[in-house]
Each structure stands twice: as C-alpha cells, then as structure tokens.
C-alpha positions, 0 to 999 in steps of 0.5 A, spaced: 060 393 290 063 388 285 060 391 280 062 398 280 069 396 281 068 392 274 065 399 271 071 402 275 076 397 271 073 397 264 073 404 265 081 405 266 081 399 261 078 402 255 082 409 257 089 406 257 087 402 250 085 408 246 091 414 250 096 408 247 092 407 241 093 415 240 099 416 242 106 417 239 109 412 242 116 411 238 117 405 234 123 402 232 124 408 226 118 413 228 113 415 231 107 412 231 103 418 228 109 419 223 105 420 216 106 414 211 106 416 203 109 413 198 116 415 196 118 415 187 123 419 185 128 419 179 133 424 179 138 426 174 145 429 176 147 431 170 141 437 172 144 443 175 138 443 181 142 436 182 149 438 181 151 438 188 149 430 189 155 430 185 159 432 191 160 428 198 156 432 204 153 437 199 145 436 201 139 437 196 132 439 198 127 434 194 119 437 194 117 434 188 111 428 186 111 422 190 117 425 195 113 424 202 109 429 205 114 433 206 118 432 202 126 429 202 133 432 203 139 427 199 147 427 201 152 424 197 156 420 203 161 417 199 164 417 192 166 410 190 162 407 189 157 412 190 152 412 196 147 416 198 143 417 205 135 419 203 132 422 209 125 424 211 124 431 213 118 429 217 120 429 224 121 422 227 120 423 234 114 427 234 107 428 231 107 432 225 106 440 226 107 446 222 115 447 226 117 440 225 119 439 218 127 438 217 132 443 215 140 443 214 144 447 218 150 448 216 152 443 211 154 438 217 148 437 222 140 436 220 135 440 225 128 439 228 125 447 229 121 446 235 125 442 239 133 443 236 134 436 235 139 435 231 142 429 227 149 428 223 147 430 215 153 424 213 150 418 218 144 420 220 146 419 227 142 423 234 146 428 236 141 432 241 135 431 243 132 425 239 134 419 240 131 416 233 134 417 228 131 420 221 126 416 217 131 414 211 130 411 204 131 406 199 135 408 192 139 405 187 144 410 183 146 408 175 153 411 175 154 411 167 146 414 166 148 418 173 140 418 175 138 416 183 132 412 184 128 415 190 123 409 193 119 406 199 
C-alpha cells in the first residue's frame, strides 16, 4: 500500500512540475512562452518612413533587423521633451500564434486579433480582455540628430 501510494504522489508530482513548466502562466510583463529576441533598432526622423514620430499619437510600425520577433509599433506620446512608448507586437498575455501579433486600430487603441484584447496606443494600458500590459522597450531619443534608439 505504501508503495503505491508513493508511485501515485511522484506521479501527480512530476505531472504538476512539467504542466507548470510548460504553461503560459503569466509573469510580471508576459507570458512565460513569450519569445525572447534581442532588440537594436536606430531610426532616423528626418526619413519619411518615420515622419510620423515627429507627431504626438502617430504610431509606426517597425519590421526591421533586430526589431523582435515581430517586430515593434512606436508612438510619440509627447513633444517636450520628446517621449516615446516602443511596444512589442507579440501578444503578452498569450502564447504566440499566427493571430496574435499586435495591430493598430484607429489610431487610439492596440488590439489583439484573436481575442480582441485591446490596449490604450499613448499609455499602454488594458482596456479589455488582458490585464498585461504590452511588452515595451528602452529608447533614447537625440533631438538635435533626430534619431531614436531602439534596445532591450
């Protein structure tokens, strides 16, 4: 008897240990399963593919080398000093899928497809569905050259 009822518990032991392993149990900014990539971009806003950083709430989508594993969306959120917010277009509260890369809608809100999460594009704040915010990164912005740096 005992020793089945230690084969029972290893049992149910080792099947909690690797459903927790491999779950997308949230952390404290995404995921678990969220992808980690390394994150380098430098753009300069005298480009017109970027003119719309030069303007409050005018977001850009970024698909270039070292921008994520989907890339990134990047909004001016004030003028002076100038400040930026660099989202991730993963979804950070689900496991990535075909349907889960981050869109713009409307200039105003960020929006998962497959579940309609959607966040505030100028703060990043949950408005439905998720309670995690979006992935954001670290930039540094040189007013007098107008280029932003893009890094993790």
């Amino acid at each position: 008897m005992k020793k089945t009822f230690s084969i029972i518990s290893f049992s149910i032991l080792l099947t909690f240990s690797f459903l927790s392993i491999n779950s997308c149990n949230t952390r404290e900014d995404t995921v678990s399963c969220f992808p980690n990539s390394p994150i380098s971009v430098n753009l300069n806003l005298n480009l017109a593919a970027y003119n719309n950083l030069n303007y409050v709430g005018q977001p850009v989508y970024i698909d270039e080398q070292q921008s994520g594993t989907r890339g990134l969306i990047v909004v001016r959120v004030q003028d002076s000093p100038a400040s930026f917010k660099v989202y991730d277009r993963n979804a950070p509260h689900l496991c990535p899928e075909s349907n889960t890369t981050l869109e713009i809608k409307d200039n105003i809100s960020i929006v998962c497809p497959k579940d309609n999460a959607t966040w505030i594009l100028i703060t990043g704040q949950p408005t439905a569905v998720s309670s995690v915010p979006p992935k954001t990164y670290f930039w540094n912005y040189d007013a007098a050259t107008k280029n932003l740096n893009i890094y993790n």
